[in-house]
PDB file of N, CA, C and O in Angstrom:
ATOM      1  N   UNK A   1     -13.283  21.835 -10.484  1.00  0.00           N
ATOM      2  CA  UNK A   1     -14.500  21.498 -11.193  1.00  0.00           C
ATOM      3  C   UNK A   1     -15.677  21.850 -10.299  1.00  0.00           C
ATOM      4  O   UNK A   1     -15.686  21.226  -9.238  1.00  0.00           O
ATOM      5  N   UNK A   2     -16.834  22.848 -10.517  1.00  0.00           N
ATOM      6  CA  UNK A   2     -17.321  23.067  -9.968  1.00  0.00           C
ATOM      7  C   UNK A   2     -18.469  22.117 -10.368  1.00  0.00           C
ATOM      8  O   UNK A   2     -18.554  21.854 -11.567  1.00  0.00           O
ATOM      9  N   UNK A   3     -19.811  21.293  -9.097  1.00  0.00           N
ATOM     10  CA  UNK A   3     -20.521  20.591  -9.388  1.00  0.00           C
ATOM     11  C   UNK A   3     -21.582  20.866  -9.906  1.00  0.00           C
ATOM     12  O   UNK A   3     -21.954  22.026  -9.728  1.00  0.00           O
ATOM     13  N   UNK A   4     -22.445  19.992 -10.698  1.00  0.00           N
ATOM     14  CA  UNK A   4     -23.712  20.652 -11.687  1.00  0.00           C
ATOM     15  C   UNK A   4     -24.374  20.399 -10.514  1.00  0.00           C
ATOM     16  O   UNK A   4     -25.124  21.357 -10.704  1.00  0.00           O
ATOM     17  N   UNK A   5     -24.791  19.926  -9.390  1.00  0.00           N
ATOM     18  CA  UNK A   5     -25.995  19.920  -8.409  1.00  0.00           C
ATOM     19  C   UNK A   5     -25.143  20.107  -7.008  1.00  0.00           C
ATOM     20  O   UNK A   5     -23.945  20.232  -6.753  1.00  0.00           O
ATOM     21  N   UNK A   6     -26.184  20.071  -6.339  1.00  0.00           N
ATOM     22  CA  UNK A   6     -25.723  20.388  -4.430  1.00  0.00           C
ATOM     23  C   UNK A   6     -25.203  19.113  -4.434  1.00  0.00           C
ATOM     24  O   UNK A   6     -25.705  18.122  -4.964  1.00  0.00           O
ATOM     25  N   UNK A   7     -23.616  19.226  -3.485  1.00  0.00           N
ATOM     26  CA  UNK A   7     -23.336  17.880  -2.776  1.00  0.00           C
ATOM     27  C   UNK A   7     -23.916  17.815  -1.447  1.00  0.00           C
ATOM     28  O   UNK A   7     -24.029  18.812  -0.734  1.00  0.00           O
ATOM     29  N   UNK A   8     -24.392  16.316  -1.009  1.00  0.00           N
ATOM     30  CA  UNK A   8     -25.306  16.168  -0.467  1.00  0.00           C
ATOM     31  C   UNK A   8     -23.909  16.444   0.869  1.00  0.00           C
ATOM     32  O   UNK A   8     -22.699  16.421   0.642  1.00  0.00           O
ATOM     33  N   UNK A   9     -24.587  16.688   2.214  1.00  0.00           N
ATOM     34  CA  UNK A   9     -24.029  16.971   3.254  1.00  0.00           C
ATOM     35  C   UNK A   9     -23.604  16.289   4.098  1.00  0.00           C
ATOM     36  O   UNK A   9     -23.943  16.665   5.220  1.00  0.00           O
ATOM     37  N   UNK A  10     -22.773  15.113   4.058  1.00  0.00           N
ATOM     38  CA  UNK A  10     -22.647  13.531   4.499  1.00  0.00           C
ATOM     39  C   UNK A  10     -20.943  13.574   5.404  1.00  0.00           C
ATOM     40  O   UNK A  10     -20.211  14.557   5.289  1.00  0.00           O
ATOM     41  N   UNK A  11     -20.723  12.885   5.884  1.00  0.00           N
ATOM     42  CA  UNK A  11     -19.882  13.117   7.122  1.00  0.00           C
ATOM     43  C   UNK A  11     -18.815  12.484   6.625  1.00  0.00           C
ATOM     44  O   UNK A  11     -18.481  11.551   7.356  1.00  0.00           O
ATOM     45  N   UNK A  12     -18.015  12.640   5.492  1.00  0.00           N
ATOM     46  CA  UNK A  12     -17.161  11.824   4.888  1.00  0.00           C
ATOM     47  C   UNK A  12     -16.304  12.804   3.857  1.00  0.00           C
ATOM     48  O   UNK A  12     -17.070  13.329   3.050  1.00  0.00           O
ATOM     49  N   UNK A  13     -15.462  13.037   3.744  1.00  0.00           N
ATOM     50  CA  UNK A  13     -14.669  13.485   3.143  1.00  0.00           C
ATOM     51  C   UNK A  13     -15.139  13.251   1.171  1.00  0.00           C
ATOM     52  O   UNK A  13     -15.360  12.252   0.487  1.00  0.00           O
ATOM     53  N   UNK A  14     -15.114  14.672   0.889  1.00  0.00           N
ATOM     54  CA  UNK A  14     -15.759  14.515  -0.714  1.00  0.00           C
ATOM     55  C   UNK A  14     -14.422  15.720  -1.611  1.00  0.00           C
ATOM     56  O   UNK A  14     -13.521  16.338  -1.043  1.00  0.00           O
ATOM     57  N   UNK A  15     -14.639  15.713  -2.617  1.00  0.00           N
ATOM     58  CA  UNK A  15     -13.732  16.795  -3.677  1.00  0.00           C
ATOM     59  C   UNK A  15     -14.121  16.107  -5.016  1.00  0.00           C
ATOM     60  O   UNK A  15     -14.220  14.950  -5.423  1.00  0.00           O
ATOM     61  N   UNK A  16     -14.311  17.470  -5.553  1.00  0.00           N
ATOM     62  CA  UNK A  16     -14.670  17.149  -7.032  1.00  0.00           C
ATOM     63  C   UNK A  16     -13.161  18.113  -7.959  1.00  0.00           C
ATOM     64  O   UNK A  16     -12.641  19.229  -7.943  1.00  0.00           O
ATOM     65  N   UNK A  17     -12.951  16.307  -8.919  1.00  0.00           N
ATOM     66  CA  UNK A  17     -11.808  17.470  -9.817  1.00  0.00           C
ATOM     67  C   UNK A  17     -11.251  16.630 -10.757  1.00  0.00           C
ATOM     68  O   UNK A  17     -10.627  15.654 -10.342  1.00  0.00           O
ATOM     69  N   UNK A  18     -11.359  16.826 -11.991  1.00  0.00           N
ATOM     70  CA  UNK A  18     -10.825  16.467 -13.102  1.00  0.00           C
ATOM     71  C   UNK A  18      -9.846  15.622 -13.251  1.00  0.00           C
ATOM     72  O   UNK A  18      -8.700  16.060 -13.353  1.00  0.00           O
ATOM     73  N   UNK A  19     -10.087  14.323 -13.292  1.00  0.00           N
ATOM     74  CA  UNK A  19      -8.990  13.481 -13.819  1.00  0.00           C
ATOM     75  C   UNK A  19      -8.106  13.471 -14.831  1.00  0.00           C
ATOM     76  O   UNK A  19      -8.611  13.550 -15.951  1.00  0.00           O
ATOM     77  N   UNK A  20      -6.693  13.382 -14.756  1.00  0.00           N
ATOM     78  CA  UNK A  20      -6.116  13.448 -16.155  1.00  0.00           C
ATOM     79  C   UNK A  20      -5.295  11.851 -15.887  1.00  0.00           C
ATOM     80  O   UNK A  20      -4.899  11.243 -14.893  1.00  0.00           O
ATOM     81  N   UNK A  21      -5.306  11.657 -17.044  1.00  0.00           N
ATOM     82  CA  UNK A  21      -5.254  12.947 -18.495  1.00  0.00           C
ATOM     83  C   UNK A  21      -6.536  11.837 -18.997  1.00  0.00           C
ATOM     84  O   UNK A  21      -6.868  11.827 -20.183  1.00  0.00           O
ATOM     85  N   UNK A  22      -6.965  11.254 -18.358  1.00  0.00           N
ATOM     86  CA  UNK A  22      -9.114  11.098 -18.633  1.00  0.00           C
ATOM     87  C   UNK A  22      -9.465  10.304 -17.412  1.00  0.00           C
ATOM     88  O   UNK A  22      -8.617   9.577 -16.894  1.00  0.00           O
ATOM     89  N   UNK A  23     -10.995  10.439 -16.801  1.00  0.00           N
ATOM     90  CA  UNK A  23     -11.206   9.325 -15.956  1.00  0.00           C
ATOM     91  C   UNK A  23     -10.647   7.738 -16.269  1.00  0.00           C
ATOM     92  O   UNK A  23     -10.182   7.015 -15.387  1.00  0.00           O
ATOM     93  N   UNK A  24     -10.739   7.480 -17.216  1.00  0.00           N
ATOM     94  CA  UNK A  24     -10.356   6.043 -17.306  1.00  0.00           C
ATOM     95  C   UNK A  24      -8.856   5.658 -16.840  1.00  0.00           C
ATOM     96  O   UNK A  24      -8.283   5.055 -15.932  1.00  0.00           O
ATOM     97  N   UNK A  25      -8.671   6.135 -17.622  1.00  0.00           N
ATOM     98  CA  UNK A  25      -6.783   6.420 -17.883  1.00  0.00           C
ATOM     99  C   UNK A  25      -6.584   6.596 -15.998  1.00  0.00           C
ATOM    100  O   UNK A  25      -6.253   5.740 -15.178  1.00  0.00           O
ATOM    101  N   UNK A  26      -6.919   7.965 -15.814  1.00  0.00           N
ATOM    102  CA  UNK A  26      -6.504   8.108 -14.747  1.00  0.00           C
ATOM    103  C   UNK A  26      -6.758   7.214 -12.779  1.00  0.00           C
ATOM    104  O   UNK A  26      -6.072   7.081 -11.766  1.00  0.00           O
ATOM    105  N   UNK A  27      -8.162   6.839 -13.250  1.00  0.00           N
ATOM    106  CA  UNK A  27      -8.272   5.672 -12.622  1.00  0.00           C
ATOM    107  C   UNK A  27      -7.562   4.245 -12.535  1.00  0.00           C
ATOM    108  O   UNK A  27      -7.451   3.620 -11.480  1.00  0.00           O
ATOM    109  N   UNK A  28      -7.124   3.836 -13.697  1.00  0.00           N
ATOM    110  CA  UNK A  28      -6.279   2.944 -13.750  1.00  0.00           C
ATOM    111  C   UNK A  28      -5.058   3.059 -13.399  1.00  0.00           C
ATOM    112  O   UNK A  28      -4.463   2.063 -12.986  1.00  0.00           O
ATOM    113  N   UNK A  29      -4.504   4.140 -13.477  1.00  0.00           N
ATOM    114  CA  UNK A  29      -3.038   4.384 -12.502  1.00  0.00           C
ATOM    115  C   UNK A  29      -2.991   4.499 -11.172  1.00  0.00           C
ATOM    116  O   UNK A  29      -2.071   4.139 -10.439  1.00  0.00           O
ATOM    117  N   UNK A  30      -4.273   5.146 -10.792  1.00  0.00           N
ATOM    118  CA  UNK A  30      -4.840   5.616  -9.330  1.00  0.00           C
ATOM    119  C   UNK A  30      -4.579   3.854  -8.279  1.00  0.00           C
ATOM    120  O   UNK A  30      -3.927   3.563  -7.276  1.00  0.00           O
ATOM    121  N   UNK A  31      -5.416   3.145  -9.141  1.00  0.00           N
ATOM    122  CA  UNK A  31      -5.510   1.833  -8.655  1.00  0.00           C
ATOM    123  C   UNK A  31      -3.918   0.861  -8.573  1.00  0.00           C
ATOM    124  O   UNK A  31      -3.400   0.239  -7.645  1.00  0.00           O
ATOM    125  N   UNK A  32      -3.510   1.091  -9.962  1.00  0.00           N
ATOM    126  CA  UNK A  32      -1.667   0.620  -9.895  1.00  0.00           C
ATOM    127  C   UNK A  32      -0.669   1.541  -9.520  1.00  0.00           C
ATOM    128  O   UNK A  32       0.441   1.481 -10.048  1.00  0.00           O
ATOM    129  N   UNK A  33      -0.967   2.468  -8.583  1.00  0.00           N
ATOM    130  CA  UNK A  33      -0.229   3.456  -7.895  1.00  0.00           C
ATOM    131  C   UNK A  33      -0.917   2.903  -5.999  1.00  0.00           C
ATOM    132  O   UNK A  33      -0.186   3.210  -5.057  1.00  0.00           O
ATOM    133  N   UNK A  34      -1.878   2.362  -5.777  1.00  0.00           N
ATOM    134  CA  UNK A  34      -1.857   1.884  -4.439  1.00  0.00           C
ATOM    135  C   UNK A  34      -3.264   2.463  -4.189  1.00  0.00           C
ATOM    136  O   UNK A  34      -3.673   2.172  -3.065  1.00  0.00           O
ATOM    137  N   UNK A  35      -4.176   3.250  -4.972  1.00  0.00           N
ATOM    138  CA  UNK A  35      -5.614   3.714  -4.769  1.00  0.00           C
ATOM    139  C   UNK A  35      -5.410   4.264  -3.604  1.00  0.00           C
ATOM    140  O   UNK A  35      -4.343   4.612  -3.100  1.00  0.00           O
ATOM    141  N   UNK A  36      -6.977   4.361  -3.001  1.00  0.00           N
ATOM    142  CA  UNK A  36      -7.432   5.426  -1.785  1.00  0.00           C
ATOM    143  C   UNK A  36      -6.714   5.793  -0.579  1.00  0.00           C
ATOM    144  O   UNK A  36      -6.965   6.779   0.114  1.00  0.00           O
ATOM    145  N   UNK A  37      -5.568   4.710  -0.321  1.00  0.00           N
ATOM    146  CA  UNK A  37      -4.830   4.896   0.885  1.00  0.00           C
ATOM    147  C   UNK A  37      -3.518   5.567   0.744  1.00  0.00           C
ATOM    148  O   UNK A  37      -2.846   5.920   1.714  1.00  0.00           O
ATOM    149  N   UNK A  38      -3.218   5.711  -0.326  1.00  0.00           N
ATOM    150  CA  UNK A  38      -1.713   6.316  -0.698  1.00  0.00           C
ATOM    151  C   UNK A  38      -2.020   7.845  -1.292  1.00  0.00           C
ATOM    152  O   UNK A  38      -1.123   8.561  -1.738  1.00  0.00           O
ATOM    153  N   UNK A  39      -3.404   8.230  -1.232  1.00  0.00           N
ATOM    154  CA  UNK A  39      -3.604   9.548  -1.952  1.00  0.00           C
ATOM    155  C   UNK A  39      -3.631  10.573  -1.435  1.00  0.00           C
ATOM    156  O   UNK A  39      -3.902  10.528  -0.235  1.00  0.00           O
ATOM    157  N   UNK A  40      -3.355  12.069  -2.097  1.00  0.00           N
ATOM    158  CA  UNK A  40      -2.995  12.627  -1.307  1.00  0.00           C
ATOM    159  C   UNK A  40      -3.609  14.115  -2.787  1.00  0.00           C
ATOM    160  O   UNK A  40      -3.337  14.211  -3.983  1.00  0.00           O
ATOM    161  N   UNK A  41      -4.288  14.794  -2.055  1.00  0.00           N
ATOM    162  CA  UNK A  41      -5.011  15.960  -2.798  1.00  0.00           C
ATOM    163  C   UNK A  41      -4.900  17.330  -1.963  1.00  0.00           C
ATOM    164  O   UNK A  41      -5.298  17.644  -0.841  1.00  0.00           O
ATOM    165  N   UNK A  42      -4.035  18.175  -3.200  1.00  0.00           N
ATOM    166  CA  UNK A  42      -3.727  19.195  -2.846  1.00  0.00           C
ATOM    167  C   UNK A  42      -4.129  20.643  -3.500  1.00  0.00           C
ATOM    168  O   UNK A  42      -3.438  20.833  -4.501  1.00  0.00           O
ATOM    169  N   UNK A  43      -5.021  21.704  -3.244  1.00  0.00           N
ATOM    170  CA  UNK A  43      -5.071  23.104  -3.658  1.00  0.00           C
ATOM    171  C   UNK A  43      -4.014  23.961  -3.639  1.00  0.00           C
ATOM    172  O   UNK A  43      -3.850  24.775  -4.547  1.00  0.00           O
ATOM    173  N   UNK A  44      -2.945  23.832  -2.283  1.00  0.00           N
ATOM    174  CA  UNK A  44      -2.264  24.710  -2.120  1.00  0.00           C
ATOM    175  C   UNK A  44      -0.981  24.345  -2.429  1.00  0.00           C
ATOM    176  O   UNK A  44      -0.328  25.251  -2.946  1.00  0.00           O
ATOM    177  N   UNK A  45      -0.309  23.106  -2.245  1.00  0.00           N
ATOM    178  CA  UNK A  45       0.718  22.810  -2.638  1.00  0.00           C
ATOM    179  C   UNK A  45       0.734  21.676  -4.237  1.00  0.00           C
ATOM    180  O   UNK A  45      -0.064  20.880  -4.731  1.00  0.00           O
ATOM    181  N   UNK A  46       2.016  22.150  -4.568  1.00  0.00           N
ATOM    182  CA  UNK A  46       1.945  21.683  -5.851  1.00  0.00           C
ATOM    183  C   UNK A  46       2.855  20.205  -6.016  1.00  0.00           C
ATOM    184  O   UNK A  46       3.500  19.700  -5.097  1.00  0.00           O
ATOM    185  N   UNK A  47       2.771  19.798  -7.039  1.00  0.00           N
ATOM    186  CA  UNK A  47       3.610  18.289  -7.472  1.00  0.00           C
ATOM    187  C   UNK A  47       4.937  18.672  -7.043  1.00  0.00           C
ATOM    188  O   UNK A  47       5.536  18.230  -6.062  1.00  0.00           O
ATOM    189  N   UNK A  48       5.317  19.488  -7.825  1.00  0.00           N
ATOM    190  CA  UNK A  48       7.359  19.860  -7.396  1.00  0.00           C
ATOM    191  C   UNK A  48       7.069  19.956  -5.777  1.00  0.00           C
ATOM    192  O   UNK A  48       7.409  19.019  -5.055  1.00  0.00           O
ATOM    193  N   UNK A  49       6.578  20.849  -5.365  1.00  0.00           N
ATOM    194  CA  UNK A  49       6.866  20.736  -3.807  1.00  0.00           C
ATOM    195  C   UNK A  49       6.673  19.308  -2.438  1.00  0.00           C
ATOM    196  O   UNK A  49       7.290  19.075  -1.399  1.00  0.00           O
ATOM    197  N   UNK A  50       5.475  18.607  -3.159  1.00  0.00           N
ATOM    198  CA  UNK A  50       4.836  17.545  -2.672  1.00  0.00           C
ATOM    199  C   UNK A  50       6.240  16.537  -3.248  1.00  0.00           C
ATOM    200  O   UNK A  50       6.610  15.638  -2.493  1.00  0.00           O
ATOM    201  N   UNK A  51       6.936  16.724  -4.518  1.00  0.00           N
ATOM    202  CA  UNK A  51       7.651  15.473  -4.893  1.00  0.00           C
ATOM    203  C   UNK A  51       9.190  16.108  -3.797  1.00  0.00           C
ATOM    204  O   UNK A  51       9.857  15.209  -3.285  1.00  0.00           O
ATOM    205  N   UNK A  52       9.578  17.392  -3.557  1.00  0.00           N
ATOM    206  CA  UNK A  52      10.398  17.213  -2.949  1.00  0.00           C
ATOM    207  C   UNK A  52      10.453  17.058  -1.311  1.00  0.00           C
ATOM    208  O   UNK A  52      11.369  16.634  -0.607  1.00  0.00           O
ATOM    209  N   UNK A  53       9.116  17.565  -0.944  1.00  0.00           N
ATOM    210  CA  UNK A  53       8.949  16.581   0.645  1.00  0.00           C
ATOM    211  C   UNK A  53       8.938  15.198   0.678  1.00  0.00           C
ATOM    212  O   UNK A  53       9.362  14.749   1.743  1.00  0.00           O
ATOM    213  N   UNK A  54       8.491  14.130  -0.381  1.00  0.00           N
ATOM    214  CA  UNK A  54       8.794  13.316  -0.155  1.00  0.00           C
ATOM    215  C   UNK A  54      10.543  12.438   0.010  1.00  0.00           C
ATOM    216  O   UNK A  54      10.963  11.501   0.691  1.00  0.00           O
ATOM    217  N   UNK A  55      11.288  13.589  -1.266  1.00  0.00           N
ATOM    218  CA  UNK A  55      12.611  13.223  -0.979  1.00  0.00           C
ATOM    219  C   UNK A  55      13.300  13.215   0.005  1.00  0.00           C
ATOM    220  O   UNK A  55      14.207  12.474   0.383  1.00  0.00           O
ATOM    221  N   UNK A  56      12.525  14.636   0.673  1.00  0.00           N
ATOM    222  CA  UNK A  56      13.438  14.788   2.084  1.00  0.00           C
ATOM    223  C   UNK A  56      13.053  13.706   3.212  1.00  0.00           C
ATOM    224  O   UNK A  56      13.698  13.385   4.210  1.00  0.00           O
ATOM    225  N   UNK A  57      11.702  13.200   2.716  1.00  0.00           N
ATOM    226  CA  UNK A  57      10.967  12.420   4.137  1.00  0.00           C
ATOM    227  C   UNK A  57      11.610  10.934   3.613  1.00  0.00           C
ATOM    228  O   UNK A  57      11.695  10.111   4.524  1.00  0.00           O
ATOM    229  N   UNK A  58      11.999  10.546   2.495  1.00  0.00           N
ATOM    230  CA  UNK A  58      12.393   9.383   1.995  1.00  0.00           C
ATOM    231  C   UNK A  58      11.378   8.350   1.781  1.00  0.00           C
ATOM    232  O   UNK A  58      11.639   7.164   1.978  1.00  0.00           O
ATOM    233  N   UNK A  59      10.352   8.713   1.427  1.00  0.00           N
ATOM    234  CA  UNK A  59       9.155   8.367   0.605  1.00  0.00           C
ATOM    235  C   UNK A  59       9.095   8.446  -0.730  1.00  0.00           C
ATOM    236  O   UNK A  59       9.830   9.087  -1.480  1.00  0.00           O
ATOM    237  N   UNK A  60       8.145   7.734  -1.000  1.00  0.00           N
ATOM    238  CA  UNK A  60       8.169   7.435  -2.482  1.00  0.00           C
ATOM    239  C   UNK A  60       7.180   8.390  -3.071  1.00  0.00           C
ATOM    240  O   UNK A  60       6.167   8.644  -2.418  1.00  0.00           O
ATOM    241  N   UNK A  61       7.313   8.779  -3.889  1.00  0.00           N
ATOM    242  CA  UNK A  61       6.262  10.303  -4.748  1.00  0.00           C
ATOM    243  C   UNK A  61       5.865   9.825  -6.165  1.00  0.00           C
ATOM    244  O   UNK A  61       6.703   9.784  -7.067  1.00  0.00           O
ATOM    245  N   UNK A  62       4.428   9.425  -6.368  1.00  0.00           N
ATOM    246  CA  UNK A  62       3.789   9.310  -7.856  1.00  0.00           C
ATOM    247  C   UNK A  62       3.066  10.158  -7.930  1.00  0.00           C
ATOM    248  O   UNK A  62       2.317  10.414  -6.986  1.00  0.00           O
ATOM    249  N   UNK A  63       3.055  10.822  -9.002  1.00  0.00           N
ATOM    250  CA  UNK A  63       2.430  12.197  -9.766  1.00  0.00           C
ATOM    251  C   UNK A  63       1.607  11.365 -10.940  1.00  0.00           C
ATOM    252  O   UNK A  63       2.140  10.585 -11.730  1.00  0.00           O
ATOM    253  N   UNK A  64       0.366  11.655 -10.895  1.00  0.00           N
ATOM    254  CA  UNK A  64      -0.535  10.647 -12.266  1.00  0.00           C
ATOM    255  C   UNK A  64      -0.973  12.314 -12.859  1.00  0.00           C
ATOM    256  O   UNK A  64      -1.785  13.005 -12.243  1.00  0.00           O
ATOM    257  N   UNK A  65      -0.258  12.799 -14.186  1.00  0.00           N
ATOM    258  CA  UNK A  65      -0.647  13.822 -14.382  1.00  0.00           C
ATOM    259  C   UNK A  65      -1.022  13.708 -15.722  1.00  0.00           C
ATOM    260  O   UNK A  65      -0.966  12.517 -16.027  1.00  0.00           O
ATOM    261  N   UNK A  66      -1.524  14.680 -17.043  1.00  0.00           N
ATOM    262  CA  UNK A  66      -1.834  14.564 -17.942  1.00  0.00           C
ATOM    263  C   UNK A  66      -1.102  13.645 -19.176  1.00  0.00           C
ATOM    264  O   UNK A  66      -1.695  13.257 -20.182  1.00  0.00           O
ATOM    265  N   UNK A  67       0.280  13.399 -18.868  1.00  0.00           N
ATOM    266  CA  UNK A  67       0.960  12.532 -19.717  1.00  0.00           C
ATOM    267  C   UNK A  67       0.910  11.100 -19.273  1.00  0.00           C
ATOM    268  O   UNK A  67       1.195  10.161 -20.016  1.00  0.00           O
ATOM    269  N   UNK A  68       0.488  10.966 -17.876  1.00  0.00           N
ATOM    270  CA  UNK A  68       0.917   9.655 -17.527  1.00  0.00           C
ATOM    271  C   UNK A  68       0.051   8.565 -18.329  1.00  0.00           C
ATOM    272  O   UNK A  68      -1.108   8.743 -18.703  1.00  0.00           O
ATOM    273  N   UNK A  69       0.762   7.486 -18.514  1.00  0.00           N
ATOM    274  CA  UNK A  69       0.159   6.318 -19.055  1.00  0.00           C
ATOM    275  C   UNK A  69      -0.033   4.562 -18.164  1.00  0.00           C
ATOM    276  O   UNK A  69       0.819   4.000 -17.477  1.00  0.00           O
ATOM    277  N   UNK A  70      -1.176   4.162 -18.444  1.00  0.00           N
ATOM    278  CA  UNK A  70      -0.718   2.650 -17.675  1.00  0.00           C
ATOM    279  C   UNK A  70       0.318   2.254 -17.294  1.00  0.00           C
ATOM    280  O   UNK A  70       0.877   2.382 -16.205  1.00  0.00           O
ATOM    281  N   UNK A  71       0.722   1.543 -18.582  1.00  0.00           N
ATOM    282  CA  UNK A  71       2.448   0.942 -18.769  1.00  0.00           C
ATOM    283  C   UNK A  71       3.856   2.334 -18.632  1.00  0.00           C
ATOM    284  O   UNK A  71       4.958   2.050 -18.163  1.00  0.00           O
ATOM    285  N   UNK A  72       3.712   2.925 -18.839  1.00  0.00           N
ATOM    286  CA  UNK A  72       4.452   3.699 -18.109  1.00  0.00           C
ATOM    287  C   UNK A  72       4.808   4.089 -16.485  1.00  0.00           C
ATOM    288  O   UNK A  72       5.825   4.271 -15.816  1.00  0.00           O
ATOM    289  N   UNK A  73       3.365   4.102 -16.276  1.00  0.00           N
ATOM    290  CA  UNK A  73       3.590   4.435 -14.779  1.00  0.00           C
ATOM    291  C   UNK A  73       3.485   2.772 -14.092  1.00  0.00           C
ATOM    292  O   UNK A  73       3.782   2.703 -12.899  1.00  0.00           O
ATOM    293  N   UNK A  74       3.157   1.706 -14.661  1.00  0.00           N
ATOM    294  CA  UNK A  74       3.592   0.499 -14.555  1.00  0.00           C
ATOM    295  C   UNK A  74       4.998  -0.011 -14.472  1.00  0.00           C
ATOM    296  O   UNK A  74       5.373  -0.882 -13.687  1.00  0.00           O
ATOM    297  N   UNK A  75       5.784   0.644 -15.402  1.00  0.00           N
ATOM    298  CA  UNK A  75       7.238   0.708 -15.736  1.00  0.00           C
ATOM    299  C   UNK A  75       8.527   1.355 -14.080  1.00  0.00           C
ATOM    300  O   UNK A  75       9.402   0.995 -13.292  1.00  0.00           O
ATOM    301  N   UNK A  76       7.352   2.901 -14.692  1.00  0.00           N
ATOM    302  CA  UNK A  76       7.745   3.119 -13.201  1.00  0.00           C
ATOM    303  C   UNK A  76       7.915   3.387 -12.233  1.00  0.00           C
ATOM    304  O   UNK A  76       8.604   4.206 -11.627  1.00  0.00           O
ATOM    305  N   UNK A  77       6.671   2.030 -11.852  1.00  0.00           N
ATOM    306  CA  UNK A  77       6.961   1.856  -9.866  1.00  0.00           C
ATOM    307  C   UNK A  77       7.538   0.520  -9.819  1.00  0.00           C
ATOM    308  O   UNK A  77       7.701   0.083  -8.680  1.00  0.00           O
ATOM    309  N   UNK A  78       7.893  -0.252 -10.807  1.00  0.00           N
ATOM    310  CA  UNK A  78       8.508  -1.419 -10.823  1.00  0.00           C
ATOM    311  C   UNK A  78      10.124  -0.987 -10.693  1.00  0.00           C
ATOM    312  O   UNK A  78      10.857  -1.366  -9.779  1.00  0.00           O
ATOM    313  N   UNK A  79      10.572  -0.011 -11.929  1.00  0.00           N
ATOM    314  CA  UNK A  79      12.069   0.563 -11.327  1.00  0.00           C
ATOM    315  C   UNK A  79      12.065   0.771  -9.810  1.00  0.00           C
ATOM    316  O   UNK A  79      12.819   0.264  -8.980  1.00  0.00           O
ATOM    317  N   UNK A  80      11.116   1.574  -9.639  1.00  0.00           N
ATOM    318  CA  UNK A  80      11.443   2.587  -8.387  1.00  0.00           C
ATOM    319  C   UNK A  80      11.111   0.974  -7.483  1.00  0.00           C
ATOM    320  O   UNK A  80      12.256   0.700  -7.124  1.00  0.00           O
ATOM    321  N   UNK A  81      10.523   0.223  -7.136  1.00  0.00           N
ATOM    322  CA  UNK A  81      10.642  -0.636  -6.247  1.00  0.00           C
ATOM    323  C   UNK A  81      12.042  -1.551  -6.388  1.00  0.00           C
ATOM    324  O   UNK A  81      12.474  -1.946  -5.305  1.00  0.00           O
ATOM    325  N   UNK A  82      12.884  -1.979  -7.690  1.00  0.00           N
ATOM    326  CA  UNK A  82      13.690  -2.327  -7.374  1.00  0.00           C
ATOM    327  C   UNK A  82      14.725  -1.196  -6.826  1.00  0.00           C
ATOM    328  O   UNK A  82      15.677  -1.523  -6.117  1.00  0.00           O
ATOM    329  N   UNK A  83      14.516  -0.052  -7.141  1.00  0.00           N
ATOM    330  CA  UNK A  83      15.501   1.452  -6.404  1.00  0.00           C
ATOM    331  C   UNK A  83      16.054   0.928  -4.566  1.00  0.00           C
ATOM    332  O   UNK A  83      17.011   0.671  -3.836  1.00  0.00           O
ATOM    333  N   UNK A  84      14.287   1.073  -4.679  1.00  0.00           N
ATOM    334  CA  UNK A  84      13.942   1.039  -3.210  1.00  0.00           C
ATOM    335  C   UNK A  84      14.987  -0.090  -2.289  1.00  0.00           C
ATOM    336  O   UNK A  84      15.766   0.078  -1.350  1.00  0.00           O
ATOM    337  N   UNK A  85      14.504  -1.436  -3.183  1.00  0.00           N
ATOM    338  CA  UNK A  85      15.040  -2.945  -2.662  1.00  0.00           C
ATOM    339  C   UNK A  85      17.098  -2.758  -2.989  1.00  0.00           C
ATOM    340  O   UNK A  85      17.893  -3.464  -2.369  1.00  0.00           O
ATOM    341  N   UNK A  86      17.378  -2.110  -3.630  1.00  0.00           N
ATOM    342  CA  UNK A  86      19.011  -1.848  -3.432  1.00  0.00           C
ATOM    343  C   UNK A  86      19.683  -0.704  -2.257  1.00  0.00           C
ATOM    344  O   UNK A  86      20.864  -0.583  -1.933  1.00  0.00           O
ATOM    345  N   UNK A  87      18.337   0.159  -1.705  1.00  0.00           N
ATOM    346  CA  UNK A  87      18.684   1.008  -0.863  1.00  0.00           C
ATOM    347  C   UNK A  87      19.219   0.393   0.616  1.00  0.00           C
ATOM    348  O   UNK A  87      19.582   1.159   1.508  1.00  0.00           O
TER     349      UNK A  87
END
């Protein structure tokens, strides 16, 4: 997404880019996925590759992409945490 004005020149890490599958939507998963500290924004590498480094690193991998929903992606990180808790 390219910006309608200059970003101002500030000493902090910035990126502009389209939320899916809408800001709202996608904010609300952002936040029930663990928000600003669990995120991770990529140009060069993609979801499949990012989801299979995490397999190999044995980390957990959420993708909030154009289908995702609240209660869905509510659904599941609740599986995947009981996954986790039988490992």
């Amino acid at each position: 997404v390219k910006p309608i004005l200059p970003m101002p020149n500030l000493p902090v890490a910035r990126v502009m880019w389209k939320a899916l599958p809408s800001l709202t939507t996608g904010v609300e998963c952002w936040i029930t996925a663990g928000g600003a500290h669990h995120t991770v924004l990529s140009y060069d590498v993609t979801a499949e590759q990012m989801h299979d480094w995490a397999n190999i690193m044995g980390i957990e991998f959420v993708h909030i992409g154009k289908d995702t929903t609240p209660e869905g992606l509510e659904h599941d990180l609740f599986l995947a945490d009981l996954a986790w808790k039988l490992k």
